[in-house]
N, C-alpha and C positions, 0 to 999 in steps of 0.2 A: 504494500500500500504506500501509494509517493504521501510526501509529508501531509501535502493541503487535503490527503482522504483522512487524515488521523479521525478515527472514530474515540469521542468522549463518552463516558455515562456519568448523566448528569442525576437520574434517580432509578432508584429502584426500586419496588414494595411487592411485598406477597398478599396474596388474599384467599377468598374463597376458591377463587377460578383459576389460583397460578399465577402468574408472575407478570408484572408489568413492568418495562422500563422506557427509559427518555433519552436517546441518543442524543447529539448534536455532531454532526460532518460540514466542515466550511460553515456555508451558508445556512443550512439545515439543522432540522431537528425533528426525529422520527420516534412515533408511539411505536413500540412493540409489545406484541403477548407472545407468554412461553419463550419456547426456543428461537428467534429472531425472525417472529412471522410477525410485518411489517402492518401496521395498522392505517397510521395517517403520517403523512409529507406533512412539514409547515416551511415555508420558506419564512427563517427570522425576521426579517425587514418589511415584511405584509402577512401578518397571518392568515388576511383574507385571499391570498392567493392562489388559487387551485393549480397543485403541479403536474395532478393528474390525470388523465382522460376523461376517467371514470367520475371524476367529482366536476369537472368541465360538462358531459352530459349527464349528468344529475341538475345542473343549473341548467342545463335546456329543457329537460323536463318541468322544472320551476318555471319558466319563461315559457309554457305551455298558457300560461293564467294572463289573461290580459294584465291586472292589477290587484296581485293578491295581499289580504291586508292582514292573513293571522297561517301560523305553519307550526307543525307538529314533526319532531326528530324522533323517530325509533332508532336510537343507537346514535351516539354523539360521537365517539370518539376523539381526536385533540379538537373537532369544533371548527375546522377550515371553509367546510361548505357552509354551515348555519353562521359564520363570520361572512362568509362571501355574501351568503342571504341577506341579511339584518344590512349589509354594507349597499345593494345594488336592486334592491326590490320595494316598494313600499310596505315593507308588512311594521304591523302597531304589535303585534300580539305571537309572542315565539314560544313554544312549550317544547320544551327536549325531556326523552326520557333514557336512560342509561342505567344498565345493570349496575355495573361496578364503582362502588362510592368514588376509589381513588382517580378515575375515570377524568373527572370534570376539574376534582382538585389538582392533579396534574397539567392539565390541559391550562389552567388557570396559572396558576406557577411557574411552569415554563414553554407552554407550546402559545403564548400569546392571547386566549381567549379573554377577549374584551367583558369586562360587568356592564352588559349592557341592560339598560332599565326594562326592555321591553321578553328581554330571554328569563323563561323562566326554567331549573334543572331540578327534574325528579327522580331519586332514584328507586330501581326497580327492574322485575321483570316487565316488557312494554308486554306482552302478552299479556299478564296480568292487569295489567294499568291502562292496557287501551281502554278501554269500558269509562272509566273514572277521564280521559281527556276532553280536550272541549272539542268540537266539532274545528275542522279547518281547512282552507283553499287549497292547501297544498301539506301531504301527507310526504314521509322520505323513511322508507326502511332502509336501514343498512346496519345489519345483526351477526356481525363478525366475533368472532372470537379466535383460537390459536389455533384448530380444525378445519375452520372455512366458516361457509354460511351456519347461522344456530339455527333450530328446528323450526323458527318463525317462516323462513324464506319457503317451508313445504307446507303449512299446517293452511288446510282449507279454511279453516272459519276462521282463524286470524288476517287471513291475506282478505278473507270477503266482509271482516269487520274491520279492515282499514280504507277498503272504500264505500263501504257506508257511512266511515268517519268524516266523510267528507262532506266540507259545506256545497251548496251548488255550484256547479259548470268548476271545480274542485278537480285536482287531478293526483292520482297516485305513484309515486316516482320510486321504483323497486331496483335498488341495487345486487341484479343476480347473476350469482356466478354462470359462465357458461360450459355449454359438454365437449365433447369432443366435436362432436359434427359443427360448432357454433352457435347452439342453439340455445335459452336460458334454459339450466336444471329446473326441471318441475313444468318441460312444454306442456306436454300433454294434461297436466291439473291446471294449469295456466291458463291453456285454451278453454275451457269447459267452465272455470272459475268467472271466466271475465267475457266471455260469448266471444272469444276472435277478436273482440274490438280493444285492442291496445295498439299499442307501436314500440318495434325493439330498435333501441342504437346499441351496438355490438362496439366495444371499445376495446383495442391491444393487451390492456392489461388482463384480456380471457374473463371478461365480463359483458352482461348486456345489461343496459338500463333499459327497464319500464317503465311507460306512461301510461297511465292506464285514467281514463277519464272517470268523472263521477256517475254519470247517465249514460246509457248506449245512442240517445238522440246528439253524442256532445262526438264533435269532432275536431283534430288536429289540424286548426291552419296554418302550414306551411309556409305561407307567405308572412302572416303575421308575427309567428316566430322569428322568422329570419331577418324582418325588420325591428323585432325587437334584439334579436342579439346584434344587429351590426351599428345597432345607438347605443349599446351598452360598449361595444369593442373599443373606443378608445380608453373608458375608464376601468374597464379591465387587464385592458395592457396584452390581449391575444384575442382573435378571431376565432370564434364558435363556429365557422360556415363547414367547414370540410367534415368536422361532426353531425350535423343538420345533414347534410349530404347520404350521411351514412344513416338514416332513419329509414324502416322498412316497415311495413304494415306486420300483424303476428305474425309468426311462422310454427 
């Protein structure tokens, strides 16, 4: 490793689930669980900066909503996209929920997460706790642990009581891993869960984000997206098109 990779550890903690720690390389500073299975990028100098594909179309999924003004986190992690959110969306009203207490307290410490007035953090299983959330425009799983996806990412009535959490013209934004062929794990429950009517963007990092709207009468418009993400492009500081590009009806 040349000098400028030097890998720091800046915290560590055990808990219920195993092991959490906080890197920092150069620029950087990464959550990890367990064995160095990487959780969330923060680049130190913006923590709202999304470094990676998957958390880039996760905000196009957000940018699905004309004007959405309250959002719900299943699973926080160091906080990069719900910072990008809170940073580049109108929303008044942010509710995250996160298993792991040390989770948010790290994130907060040293991965940058802003106290921001309108973020509220609960901890918990979200499976447990969806019921107890407040209804919102825009729902975002993303239920990782040191294994891969947690059992949320398959379980029918969780995935079909996170779009009925949804306030109107509301959209579901599912961060799911994908299989061999490309396709999200759980097609075939996916399909039947949500009638065909979602949209997959298939992202490098062997992921596919869902959008999955709140009504079957509610559709993606593609044009309206992409004017919204290319007003956002300069105070993002990268271009969402070539992702947008990559959106496909179910498969």
């Amino acid at each position: 490793m040349s000098e400028e990779r030097v890998e720091r550890l800046l915290a560590e903690v055990h808990d219920d689930f195993g092991m959490i720690r906080v890197l920092e390389v150069a620029d950087y500073r990464f959550l990890e669980f367990g064995d160095a299975i990487e959780q969330s990028c923060v680049f130190t100098a913006d923590p709202s900066w999304l470094e990676y594909d998957y958390t880039r179309a996760m905000l196009i999924g957000a940018l699905c909503h004309e004007a959405p003004e309250s959002a719900l986190f299943l699973g926080l992690g160091a906080g990069t996209l719900t910072q990008a959110c809170l940073k580049f969306l109108p929303l008044e009203d942010v509710e995250a929920i996160e298993l792991r207490p040390d989770v948010p307290r790290l994130a907060i410490e040293y991965l940058g997460l802003d106290d921001d007035p309108r973020l509220y953090i609960r901890i918990g299983d979200a499976l447990e706790l969806l019921d107890t959330a407040e209804p919102a425009d825009l729902i975002f799983v993303d239920l990782y642990n040191d294994l891969g996806p947690a059992a949320g990412h398959l379980a029918w009535t969780f995935l079909e009581n996170c779009q009925k959490k949804l306030a109107p013209n509301g959209w579901l934004i599912i961060n799911q891993w994908a299989t061999d062929d490309g396709k999200p794990l759980g097609a075939a429950l996916l399909r039947g869960l949500y009638h065909r009517h979602y949209w997959e963007l298939p992202v490098k990092e062997g992921n596919v984000i869902l959008m999955v709207p709140a009504e079957l009468d509610q559709t993606l418009d593609l044009e309206a997206l992409t004017a919204r993400a290319q007003a956002l492009a300069p105070r993002l500081g990268y271009s969402l098109e070539s992702l947008i590009k990559a959106i496909r009806p179910a498969t």
